[in-house]
Biopython code that builds the backbone (N, CA, C, O; Angstrom):
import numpy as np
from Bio.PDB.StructureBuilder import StructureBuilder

atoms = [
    (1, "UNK", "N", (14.623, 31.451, -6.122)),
    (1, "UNK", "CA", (13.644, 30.917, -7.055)),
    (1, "UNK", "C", (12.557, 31.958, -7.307)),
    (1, "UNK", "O", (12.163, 32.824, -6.526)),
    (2, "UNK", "N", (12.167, 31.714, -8.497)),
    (2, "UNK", "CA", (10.978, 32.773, -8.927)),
    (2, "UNK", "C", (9.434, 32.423, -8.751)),
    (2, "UNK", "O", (9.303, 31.200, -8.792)),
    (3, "UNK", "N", (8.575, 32.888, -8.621)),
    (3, "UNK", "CA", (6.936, 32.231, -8.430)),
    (3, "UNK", "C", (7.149, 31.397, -9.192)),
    (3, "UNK", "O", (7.158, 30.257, -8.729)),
    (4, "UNK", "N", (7.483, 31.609, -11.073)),
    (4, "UNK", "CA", (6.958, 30.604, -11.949)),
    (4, "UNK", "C", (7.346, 29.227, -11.355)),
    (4, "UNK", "O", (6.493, 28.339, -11.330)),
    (5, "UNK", "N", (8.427, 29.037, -10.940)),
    (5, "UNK", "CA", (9.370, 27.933, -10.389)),
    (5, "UNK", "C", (8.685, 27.331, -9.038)),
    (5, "UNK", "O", (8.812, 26.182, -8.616)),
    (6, "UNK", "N", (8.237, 27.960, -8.699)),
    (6, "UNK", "CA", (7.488, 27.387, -7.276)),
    (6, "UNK", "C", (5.756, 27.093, -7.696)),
    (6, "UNK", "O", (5.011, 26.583, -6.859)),
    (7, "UNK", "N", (5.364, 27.401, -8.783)),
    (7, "UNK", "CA", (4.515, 27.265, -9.124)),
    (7, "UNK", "C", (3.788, 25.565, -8.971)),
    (7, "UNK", "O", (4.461, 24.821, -9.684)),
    (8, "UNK", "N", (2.920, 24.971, -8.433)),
    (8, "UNK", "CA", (2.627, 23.519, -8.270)),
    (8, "UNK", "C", (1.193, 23.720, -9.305)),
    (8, "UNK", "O", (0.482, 24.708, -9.123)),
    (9, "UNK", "N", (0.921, 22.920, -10.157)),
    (9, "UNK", "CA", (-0.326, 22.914, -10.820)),
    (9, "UNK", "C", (-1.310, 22.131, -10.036)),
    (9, "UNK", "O", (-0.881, 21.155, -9.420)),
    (10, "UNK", "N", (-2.884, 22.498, -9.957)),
    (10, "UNK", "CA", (-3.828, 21.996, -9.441)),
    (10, "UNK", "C", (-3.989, 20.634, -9.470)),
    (10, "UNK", "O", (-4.679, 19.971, -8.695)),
    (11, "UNK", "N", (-3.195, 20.156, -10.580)),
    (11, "UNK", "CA", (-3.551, 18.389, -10.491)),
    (11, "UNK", "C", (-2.126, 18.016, -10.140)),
    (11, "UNK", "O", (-1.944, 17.010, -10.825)),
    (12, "UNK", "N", (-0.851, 18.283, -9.366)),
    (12, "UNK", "CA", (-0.052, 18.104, -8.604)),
    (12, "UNK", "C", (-0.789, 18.420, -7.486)),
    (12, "UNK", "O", (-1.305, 17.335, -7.218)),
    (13, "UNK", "N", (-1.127, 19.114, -6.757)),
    (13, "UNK", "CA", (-1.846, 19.346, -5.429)),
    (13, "UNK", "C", (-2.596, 17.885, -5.166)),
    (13, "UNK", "O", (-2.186, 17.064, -4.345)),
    (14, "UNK", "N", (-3.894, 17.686, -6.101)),
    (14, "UNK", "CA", (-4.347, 16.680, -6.188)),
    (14, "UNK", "C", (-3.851, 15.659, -5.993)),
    (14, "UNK", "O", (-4.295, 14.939, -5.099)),
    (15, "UNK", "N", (-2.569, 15.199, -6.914)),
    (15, "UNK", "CA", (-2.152, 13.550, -6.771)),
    (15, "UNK", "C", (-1.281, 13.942, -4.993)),
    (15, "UNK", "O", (-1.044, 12.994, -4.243)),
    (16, "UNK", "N", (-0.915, 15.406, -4.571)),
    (16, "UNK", "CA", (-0.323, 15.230, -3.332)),
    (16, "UNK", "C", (-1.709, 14.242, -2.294)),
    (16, "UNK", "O", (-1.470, 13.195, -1.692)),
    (17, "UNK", "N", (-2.729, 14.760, -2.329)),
    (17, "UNK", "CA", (-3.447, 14.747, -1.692)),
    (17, "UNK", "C", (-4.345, 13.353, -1.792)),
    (17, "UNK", "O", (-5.069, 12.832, -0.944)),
    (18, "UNK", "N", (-4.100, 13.039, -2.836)),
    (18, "UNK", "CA", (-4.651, 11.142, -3.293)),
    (18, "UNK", "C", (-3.054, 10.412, -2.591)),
    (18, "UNK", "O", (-3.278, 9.446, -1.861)),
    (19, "UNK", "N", (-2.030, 10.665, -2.698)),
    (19, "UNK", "CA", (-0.659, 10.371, -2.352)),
    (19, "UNK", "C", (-1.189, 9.917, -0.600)),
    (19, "UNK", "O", (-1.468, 8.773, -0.240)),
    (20, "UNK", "N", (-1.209, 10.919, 0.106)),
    (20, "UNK", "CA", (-1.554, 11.333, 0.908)),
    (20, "UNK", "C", (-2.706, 10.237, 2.203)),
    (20, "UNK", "O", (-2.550, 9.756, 3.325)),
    (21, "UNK", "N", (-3.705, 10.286, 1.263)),
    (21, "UNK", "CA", (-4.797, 9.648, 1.288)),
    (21, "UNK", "C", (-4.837, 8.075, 1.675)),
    (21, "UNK", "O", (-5.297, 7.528, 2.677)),
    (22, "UNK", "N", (-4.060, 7.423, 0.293)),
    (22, "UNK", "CA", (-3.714, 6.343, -0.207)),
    (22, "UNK", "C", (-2.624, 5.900, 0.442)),
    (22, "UNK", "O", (-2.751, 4.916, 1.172)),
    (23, "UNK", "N", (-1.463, 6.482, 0.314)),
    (23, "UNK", "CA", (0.062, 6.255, 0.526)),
    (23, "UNK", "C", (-0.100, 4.756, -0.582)),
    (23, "UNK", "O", (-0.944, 4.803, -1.477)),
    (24, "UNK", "N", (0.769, 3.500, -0.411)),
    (24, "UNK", "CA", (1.260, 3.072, -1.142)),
    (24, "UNK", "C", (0.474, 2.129, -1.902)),
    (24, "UNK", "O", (0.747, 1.552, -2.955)),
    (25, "UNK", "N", (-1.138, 2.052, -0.754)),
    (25, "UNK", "CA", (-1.772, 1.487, -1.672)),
    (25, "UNK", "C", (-3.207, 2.088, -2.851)),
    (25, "UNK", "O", (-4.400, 1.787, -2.892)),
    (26, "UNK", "N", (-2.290, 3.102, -3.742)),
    (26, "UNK", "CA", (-2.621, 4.304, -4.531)),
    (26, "UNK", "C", (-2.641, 3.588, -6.173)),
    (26, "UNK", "O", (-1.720, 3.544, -6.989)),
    (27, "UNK", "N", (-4.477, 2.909, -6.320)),
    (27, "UNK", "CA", (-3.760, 2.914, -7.953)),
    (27, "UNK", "C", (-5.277, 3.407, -8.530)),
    (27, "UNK", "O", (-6.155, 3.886, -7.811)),
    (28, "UNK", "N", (-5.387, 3.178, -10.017)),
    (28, "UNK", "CA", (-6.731, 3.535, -10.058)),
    (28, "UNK", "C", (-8.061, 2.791, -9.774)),
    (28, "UNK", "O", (-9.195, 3.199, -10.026)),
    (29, "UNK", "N", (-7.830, 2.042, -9.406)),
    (29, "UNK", "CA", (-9.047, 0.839, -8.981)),
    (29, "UNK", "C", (-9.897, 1.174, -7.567)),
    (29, "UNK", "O", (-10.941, 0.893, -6.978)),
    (30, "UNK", "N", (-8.781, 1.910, -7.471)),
    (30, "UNK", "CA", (-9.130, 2.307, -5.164)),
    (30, "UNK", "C", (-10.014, 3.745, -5.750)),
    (30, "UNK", "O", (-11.126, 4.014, -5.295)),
    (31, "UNK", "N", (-9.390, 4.532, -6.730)),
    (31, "UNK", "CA", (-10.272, 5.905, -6.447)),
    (31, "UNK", "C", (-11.667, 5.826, -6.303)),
    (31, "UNK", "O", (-12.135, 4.689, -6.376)),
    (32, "UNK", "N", (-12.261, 6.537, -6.160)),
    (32, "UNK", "CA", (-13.995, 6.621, -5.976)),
    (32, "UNK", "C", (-13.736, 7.167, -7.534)),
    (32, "UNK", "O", (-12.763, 7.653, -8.111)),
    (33, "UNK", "N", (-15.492, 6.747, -8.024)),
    (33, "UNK", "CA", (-15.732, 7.936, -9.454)),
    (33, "UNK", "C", (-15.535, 9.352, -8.870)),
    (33, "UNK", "O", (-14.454, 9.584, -9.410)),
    (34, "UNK", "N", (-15.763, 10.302, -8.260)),
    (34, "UNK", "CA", (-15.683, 11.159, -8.467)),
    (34, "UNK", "C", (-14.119, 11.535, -7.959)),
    (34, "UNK", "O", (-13.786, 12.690, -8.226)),
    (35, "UNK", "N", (-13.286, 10.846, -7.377)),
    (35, "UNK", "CA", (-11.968, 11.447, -7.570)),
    (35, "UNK", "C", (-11.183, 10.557, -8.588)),
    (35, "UNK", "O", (-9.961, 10.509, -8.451)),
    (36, "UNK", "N", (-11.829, 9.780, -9.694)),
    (36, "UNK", "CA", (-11.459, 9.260, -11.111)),
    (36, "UNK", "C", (-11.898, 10.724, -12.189)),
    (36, "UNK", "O", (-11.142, 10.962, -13.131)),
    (37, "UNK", "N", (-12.955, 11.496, -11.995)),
    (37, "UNK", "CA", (-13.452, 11.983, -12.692)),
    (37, "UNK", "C", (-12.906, 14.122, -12.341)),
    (37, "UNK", "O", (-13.015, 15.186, -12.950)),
    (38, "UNK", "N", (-12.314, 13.597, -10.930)),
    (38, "UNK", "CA", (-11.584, 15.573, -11.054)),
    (38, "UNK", "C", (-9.978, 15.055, -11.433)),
    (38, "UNK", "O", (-9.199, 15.930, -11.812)),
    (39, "UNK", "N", (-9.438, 13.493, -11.321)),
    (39, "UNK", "CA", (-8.611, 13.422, -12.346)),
    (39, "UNK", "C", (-8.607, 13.747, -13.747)),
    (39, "UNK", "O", (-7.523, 13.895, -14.312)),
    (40, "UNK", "N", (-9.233, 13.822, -14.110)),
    (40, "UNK", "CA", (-9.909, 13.821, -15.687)),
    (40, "UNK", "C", (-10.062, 15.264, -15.704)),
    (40, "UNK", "O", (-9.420, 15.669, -16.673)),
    (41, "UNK", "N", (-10.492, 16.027, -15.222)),
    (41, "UNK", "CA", (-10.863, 17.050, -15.349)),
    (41, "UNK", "C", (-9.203, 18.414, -15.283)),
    (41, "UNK", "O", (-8.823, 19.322, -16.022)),
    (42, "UNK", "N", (-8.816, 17.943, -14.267)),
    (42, "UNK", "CA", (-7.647, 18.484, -13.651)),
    (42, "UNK", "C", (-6.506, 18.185, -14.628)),
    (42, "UNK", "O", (-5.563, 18.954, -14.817)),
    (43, "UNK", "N", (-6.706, 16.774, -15.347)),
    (43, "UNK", "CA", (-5.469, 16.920, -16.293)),
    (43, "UNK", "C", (-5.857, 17.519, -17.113)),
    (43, "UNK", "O", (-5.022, 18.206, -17.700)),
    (44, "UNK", "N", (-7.173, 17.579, -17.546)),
    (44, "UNK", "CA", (-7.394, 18.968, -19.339)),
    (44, "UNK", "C", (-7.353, 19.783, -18.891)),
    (44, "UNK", "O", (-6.735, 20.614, -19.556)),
    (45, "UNK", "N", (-7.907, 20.348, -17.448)),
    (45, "UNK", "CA", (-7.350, 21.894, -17.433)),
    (45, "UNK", "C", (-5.887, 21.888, -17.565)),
    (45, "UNK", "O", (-5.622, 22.627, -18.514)),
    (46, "UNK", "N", (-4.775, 21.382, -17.038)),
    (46, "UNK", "CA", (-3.426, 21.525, -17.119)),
    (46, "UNK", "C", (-2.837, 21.363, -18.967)),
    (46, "UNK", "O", (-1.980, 21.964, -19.613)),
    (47, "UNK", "N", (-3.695, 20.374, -19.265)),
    (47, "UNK", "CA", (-2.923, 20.492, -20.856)),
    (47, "UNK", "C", (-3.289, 20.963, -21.704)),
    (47, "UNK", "O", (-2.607, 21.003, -22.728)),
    (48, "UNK", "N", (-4.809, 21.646, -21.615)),
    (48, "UNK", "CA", (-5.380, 23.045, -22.419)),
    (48, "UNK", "C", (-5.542, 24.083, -21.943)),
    (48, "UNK", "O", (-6.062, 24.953, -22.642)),
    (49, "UNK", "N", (-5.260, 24.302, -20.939)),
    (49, "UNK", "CA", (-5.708, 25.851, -20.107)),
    (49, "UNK", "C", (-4.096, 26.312, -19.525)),
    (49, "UNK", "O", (-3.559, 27.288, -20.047)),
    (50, "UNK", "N", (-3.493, 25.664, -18.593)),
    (50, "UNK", "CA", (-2.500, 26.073, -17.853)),
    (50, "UNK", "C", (-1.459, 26.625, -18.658)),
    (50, "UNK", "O", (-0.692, 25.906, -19.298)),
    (51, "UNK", "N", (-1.403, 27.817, -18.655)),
    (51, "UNK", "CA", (0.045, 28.690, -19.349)),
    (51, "UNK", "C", (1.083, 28.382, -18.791)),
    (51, "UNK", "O", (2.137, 28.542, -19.407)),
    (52, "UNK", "N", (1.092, 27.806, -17.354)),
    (52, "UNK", "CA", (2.058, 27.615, -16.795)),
    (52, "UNK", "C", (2.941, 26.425, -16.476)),
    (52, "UNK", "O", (3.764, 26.353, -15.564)),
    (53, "UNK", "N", (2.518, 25.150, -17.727)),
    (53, "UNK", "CA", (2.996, 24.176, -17.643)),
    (53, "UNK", "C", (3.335, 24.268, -19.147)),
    (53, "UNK", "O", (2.741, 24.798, -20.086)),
    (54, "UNK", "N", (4.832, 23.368, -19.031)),
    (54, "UNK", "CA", (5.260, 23.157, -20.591)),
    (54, "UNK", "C", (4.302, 22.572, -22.022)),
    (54, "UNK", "O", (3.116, 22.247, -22.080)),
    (55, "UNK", "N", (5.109, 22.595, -22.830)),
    (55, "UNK", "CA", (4.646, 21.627, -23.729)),
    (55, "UNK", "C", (5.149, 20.455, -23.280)),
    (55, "UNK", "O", (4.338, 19.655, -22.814)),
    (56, "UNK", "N", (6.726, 20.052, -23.318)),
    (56, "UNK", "CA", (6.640, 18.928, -22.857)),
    (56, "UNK", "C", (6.047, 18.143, -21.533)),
    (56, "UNK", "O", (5.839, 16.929, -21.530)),
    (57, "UNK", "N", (5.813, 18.980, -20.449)),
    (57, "UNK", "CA", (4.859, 18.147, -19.373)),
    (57, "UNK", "C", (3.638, 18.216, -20.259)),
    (57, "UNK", "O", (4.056, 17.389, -21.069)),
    (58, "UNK", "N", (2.708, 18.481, -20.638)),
    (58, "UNK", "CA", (1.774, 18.966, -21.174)),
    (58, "UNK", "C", (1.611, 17.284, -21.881)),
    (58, "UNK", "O", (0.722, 16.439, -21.776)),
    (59, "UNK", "N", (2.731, 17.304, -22.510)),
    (59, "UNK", "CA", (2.487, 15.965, -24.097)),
    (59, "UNK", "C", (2.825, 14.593, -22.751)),
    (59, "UNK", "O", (2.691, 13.450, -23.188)),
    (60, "UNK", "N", (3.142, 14.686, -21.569)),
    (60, "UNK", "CA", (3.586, 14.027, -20.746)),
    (60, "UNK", "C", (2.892, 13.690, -20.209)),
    (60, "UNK", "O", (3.240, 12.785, -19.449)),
    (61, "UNK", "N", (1.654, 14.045, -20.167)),
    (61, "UNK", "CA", (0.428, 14.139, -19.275)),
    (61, "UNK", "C", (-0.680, 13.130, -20.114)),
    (61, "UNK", "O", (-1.412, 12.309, -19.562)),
    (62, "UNK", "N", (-0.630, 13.349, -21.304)),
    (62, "UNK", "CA", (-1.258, 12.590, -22.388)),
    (62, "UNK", "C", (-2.065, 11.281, -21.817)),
    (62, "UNK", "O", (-3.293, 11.197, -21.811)),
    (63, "UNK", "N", (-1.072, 10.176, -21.291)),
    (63, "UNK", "CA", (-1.371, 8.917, -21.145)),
    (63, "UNK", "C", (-2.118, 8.910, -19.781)),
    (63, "UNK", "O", (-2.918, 8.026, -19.476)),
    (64, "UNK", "N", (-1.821, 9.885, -19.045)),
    (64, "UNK", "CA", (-2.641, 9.921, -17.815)),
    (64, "UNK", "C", (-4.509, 9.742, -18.296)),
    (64, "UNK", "O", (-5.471, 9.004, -18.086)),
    (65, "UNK", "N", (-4.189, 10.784, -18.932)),
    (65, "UNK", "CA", (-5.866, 11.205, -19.314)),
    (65, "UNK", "C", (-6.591, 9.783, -20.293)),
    (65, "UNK", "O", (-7.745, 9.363, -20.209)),
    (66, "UNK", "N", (-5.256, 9.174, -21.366)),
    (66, "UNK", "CA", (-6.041, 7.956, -21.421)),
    (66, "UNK", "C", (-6.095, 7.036, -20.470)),
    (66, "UNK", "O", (-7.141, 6.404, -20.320)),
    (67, "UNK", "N", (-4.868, 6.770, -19.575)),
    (67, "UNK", "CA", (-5.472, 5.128, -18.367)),
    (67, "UNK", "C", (-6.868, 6.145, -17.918)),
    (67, "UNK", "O", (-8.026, 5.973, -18.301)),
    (68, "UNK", "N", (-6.449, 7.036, -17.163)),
    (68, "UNK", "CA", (-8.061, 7.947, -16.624)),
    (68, "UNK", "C", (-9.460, 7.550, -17.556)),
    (68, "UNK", "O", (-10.412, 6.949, -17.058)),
    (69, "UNK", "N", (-9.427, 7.860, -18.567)),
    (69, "UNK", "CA", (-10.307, 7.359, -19.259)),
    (69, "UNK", "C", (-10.717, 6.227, -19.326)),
    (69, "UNK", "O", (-11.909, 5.997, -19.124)),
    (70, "UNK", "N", (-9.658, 5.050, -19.681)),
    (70, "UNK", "CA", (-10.008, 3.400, -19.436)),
    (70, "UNK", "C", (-10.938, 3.214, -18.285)),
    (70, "UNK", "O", (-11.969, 2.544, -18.235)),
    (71, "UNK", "N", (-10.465, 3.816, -17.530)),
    (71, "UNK", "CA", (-10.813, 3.559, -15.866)),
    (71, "UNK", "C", (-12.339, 4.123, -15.912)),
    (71, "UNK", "O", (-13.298, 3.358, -15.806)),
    (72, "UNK", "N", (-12.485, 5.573, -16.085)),
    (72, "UNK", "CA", (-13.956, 5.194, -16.704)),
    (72, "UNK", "C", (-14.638, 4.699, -17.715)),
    (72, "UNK", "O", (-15.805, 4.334, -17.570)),
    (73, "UNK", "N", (-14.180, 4.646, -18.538)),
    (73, "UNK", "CA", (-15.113, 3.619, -19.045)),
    (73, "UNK", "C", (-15.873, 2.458, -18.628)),
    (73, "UNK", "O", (-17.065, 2.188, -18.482)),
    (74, "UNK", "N", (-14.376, 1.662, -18.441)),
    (74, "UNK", "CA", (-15.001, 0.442, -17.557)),
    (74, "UNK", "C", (-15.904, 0.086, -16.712)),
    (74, "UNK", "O", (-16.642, -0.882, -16.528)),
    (75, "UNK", "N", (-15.513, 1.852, -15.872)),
    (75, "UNK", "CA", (-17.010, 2.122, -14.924)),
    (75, "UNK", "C", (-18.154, 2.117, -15.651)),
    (75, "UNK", "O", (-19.145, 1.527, -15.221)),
    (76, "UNK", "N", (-18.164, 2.654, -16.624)),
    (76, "UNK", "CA", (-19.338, 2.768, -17.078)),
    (76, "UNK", "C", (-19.969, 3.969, -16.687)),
    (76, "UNK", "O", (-21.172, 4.137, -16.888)),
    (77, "UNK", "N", (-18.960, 5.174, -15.918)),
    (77, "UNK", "CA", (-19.226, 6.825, -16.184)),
    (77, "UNK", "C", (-19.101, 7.405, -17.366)),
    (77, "UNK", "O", (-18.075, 7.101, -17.974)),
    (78, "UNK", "N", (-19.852, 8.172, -17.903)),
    (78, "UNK", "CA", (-19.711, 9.444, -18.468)),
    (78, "UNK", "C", (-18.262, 10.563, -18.155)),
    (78, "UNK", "O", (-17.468, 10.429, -17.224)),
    (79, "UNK", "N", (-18.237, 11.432, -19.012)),
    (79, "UNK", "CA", (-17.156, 12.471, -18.600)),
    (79, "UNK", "C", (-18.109, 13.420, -17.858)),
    (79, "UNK", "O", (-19.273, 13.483, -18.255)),
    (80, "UNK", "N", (-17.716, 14.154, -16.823)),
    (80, "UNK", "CA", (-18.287, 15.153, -16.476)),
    (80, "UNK", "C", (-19.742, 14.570, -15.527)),
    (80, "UNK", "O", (-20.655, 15.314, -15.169)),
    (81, "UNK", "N", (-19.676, 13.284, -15.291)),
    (81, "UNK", "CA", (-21.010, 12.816, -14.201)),
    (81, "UNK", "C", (-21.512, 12.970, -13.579)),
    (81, "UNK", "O", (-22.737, 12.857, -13.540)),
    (82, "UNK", "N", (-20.435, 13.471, -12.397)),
    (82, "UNK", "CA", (-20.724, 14.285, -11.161)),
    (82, "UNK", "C", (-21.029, 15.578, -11.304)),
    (82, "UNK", "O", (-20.456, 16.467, -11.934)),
    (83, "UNK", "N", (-22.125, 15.584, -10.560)),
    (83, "UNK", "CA", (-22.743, 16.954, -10.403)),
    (83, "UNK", "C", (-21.825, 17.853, -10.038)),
    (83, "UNK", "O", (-21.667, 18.951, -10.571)),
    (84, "UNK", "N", (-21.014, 17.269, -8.848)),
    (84, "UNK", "CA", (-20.011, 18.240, -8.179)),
    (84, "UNK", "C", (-18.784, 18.606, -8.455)),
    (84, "UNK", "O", (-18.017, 19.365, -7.863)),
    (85, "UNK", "N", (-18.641, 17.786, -9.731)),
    (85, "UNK", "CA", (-17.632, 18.339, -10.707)),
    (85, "UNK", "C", (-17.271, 19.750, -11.471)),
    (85, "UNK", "O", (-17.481, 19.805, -12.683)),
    (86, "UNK", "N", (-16.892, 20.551, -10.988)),
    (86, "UNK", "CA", (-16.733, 21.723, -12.397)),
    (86, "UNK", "C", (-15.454, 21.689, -12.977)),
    (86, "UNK", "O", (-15.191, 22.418, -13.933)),
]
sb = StructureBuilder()
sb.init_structure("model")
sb.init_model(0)
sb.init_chain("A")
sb.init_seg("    ")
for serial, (resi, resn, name, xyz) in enumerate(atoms, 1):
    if name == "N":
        sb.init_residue(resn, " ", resi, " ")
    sb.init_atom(name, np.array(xyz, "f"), 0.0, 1.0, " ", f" {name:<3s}", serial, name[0])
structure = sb.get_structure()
């Protein structure tokens, strides 16, 4: 296998690590805002920044970023809230 192929994107690491965290009882209601909000963040870097993910994961990713969004809203966060967000 080649790097590109072994390549894991930053918001795969992430859901390892909410996976992880959570195990089966993993949905969006349990996250805290600020790991609702480096979801959010982590999927636009992957579907505007990452060279290294397809188009089709890319267009695949789409609906993530809207439930993500629902989810804040509802909160009643902003994008980008956390201070400790970059």
């Amino acid at each position: 296998m080649n790097a590109t192929s072994d390549y894991q994107p930053p918001l795969a690491v992430y859901f390892d690590e909410l996976e992880t965290r959570y195990g089966d009882q993993f949905s969006f209601d349990r996250l805290s805002d600020e790991e609702l909000l480096t979801l959010e963040r982590l999927g636009r870097d992957a579907i505007e920044r990452d060279r290294k993910i397809s188009a089709v994961e890319k267009a695949n990713l789409k609906p993530l970023l809207t439930l993500v969004e629902m989810h804040r809203r509802k909160r009643g966060i902003e994008p980008g809230a956390s201070g400790s967000i970059h």
